[in-house]
C-alpha positions as CSV (number, residue, x, y, z in Angstrom):
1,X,88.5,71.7,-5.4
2,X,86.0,74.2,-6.8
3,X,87.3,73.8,-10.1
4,X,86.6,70.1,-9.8
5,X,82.9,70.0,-8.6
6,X,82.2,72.6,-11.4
7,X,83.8,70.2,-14.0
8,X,81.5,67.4,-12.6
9,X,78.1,69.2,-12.4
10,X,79.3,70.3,-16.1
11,X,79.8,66.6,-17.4
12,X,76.6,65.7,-15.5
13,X,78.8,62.4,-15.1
14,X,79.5,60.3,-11.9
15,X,80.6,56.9,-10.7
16,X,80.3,55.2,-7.8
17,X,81.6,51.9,-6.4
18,X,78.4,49.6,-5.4
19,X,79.3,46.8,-2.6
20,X,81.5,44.5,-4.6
21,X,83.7,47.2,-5.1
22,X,82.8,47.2,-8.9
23,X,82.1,51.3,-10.8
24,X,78.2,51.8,-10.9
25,X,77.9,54.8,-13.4
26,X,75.1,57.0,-14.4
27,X,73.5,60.4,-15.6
28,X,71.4,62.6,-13.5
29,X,68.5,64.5,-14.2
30,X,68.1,67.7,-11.9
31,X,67.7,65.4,-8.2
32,X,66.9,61.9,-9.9
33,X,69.0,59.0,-11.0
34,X,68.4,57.5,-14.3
35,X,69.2,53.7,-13.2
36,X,67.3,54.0,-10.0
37,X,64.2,52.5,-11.8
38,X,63.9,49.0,-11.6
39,X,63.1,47.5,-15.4
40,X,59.4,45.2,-14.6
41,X,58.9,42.6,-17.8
42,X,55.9,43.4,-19.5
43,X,55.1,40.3,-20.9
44,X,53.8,38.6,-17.3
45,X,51.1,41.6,-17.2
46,X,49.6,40.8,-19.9
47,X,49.1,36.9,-20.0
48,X,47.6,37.9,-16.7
49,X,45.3,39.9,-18.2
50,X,44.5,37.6,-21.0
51,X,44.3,34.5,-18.4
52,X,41.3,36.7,-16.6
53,X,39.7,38.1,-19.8
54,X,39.3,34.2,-20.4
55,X,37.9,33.4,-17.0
56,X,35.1,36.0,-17.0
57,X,34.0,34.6,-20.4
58,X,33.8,31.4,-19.6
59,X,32.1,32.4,-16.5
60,X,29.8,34.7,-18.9
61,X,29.4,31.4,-20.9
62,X,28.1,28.9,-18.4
63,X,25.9,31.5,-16.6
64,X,24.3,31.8,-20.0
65,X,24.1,28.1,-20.9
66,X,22.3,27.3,-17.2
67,X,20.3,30.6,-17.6
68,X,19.0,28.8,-20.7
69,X,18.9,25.7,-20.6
70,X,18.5,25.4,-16.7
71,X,14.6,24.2,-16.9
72,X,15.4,20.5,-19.2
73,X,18.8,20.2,-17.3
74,X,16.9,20.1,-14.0
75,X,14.0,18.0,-15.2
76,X,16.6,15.5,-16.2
77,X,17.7,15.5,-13.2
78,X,14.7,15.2,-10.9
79,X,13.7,12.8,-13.8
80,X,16.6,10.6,-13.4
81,X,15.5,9.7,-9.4
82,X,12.1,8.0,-11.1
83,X,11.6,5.0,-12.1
84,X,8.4,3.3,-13.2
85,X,8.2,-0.3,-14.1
86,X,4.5,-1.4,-15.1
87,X,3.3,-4.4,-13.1
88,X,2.2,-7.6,-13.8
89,X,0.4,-9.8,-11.3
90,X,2.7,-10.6,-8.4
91,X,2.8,-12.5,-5.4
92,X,3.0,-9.3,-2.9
93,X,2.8,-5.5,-2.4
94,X,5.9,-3.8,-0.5
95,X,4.4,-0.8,0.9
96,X,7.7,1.3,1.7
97,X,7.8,2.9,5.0
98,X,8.3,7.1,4.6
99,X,5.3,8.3,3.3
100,X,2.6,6.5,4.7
101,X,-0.2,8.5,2.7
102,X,0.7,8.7,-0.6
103,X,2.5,5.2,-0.5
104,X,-0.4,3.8,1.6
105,X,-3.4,4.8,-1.0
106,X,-1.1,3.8,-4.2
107,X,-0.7,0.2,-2.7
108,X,-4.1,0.2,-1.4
109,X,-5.1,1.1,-5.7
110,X,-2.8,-1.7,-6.8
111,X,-4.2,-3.9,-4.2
112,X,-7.5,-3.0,-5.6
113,X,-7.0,-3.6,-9.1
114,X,-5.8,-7.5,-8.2
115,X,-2.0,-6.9,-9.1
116,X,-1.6,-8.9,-6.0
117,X,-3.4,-11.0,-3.2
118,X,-1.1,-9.5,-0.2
119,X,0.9,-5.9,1.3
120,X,3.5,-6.0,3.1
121,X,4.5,-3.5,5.1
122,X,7.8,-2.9,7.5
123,X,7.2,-0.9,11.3
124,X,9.6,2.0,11.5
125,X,11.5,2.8,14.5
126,X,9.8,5.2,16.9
127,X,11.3,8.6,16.8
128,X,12.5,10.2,19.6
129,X,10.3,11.7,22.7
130,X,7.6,9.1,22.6
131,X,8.4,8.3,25.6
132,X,7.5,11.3,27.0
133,X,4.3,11.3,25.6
134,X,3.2,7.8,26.9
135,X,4.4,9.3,30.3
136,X,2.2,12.4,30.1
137,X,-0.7,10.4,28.6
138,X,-0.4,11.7,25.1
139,X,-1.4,9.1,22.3
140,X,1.2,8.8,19.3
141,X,-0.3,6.9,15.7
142,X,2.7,5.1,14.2
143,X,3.2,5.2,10.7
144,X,2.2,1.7,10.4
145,X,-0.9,2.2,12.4
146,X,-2.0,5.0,9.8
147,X,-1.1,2.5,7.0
148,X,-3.3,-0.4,8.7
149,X,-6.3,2.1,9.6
150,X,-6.1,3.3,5.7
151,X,-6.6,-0.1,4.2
152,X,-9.3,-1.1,6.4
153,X,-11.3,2.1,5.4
154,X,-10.3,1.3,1.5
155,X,-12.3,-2.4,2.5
156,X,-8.9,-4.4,2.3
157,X,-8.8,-7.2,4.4
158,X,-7.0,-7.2,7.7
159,X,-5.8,-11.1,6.8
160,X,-4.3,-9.3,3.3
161,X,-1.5,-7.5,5.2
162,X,1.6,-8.7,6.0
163,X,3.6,-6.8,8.9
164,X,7.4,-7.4,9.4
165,X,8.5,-8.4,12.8
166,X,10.7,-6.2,13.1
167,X,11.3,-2.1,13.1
168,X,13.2,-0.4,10.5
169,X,14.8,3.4,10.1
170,X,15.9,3.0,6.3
171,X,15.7,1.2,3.1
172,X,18.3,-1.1,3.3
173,X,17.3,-2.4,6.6
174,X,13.5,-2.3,5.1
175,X,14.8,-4.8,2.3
176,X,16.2,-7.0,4.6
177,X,13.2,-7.2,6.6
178,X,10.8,-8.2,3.5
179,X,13.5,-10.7,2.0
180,X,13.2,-12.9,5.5
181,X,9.0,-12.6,4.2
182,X,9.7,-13.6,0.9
183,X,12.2,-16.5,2.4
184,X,9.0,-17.4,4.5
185,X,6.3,-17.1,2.1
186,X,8.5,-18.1,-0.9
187,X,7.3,-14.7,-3.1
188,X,8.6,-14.7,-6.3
189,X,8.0,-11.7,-7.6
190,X,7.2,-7.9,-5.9
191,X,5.6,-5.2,-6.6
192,X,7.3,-1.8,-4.9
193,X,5.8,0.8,-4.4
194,X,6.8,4.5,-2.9
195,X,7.7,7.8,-3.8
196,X,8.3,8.8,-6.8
197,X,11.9,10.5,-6.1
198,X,12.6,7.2,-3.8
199,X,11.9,4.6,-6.3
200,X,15.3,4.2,-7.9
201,X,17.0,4.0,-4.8
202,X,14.6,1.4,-3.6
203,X,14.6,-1.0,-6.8
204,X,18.5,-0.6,-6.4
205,X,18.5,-1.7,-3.0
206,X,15.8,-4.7,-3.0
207,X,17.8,-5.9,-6.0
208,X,20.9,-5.3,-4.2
209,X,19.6,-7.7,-1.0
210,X,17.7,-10.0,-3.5
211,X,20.6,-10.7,-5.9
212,X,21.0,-14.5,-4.6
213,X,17.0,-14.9,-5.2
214,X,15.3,-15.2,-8.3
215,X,12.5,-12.3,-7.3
216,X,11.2,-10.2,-10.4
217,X,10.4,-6.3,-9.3
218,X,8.0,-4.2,-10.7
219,X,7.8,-0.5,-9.4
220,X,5.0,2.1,-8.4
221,X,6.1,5.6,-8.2
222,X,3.1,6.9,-6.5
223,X,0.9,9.2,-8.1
224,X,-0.3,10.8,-4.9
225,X,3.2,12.6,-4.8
226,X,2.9,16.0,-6.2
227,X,6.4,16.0,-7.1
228,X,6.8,16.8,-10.7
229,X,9.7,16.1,-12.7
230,X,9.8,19.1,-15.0
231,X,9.3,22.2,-12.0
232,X,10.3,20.5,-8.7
233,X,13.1,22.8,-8.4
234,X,10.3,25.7,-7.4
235,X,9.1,23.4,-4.6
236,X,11.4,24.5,-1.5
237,X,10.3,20.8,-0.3
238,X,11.2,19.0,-3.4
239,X,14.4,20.8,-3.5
240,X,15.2,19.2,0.0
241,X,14.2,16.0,-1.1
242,X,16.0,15.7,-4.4
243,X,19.3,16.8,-3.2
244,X,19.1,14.2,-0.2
245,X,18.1,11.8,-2.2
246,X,21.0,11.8,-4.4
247,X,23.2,12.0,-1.8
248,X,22.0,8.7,-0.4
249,X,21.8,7.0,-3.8
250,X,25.7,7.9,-4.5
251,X,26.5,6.5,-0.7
252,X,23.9,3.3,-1.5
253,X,26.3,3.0,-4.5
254,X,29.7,3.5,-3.1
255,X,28.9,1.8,-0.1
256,X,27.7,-1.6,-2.0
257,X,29.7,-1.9,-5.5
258,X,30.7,-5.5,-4.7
């Protein structure tokens, strides 16, 4: 027996049956097994690297194309919301609802400079709370009360305006409320005017609602806005107002492509 465990540490040879009864042989090294190390392939590791080396320059890329270019891609964007189409002489002024400074004084100009003989202008719905202030005695000025009390002080005629019967809470509704004017008056042609980031929206809209009428539109971006095309991405508010705004154009557009 001695003889034979000498004569095996000497050949530094040994088998041993694995599980399916089949000889496993090896070498040993002092206390290790040579075949005890798993073989990993090498070729995975590296297209992994290679796959991420790729990824983090083409991350490096775009993060330099936006760092440098960022300024005209945005002001396309912001740029893309306005539309401006010079007016002619129409039958009526559509004063949209929203804004009812800066939309009020640019229809009251275009009023002024004989582009057309009426306004017409659409209530909106009354927020929330007011009744709570006309129970405590506190007076609320609706939108369309600031509009009215801004052309009388710019001397235009109270028998010029044209007020909707009914109260509105967006455009679409607002569109549908001046085409049962137009049916009534028989208005041919429009001039629209609002905010500048609101005006493609709106001529896409009123032409939307109008497209069994024969109506020409011209449109007014108002120049009271301060938004500006080429920086209103440093403007906290025009940030807002931009991103909303092209979320309701894509739903306008979804919403009504038949």
């Amino acid at each position: 027996m001695v003889v034979e465990a000498k004569s095996m540490a000497k050949n530094d040879h040994w088998e041993l049956p694995n599980q399916k009864g089949q000889v496993r042989s090896g070498k040993t090294e002092g206390t290790g097994y040579a075949d005890a190390k798993p073989i990993e392939p090498g070729g995975g590791k590296r297209r992994n690297i290679g796959f991420i080396k790729w990824i983090f320059f083409l991350i490096v890329l775009t993060y330099t194309a936006i760092s440098y270019y960022h300024a005209p891609i945005l002001a396309k964007i912001g740029g893309f919301l306005v539309v401006s189409i010079p007016p002619n002489k129409a039958d009526v002024i559509v004063c949209l609802s929203g804004s009812p400074i800066e939309r009020g004084l640019a229809s009251a100009d275009a009023y002024q400079q004989g582009l057309a003989p009426y306004i017409a202008i659409v209530p909106e719905e009354r927020p929330e709370g007011v009744y709570y202030l006309e129970q405590r005695g506190i007076p609320y000025q609706e939108s369309v009360d600031l509009l009215v009390s801004i052309f009388k002080e710019m001397d235009i005629p109270e028998s010029a305006l044209i007020k909707a019967n009914t109260t509105t809470n967006n455009t679409a509704d607002e569109a549908k409320a001046v085409k049962l004017i137009q049916k009534k008056r028989g208005f041919k042609s429009m001039i629209l005017v609002t905010s500048p980031t609101h005006t493609r929206r709106t001529l896409y809209i009123f032409r939307k609602v109008f497209s069994d009428d024969e109506v020409a539109f011209s449109v007014i971006p108002s120049p009271y806005s301060q938004f500006k095309a080429d920086n209103w991405w440093k403007d906290r508010k025009y940030k807002k107002e931009v991103f909303l705004e092209y979320q309701k154009l894509l739903y306008y557009m979804v919403a009504h492509t038949k």
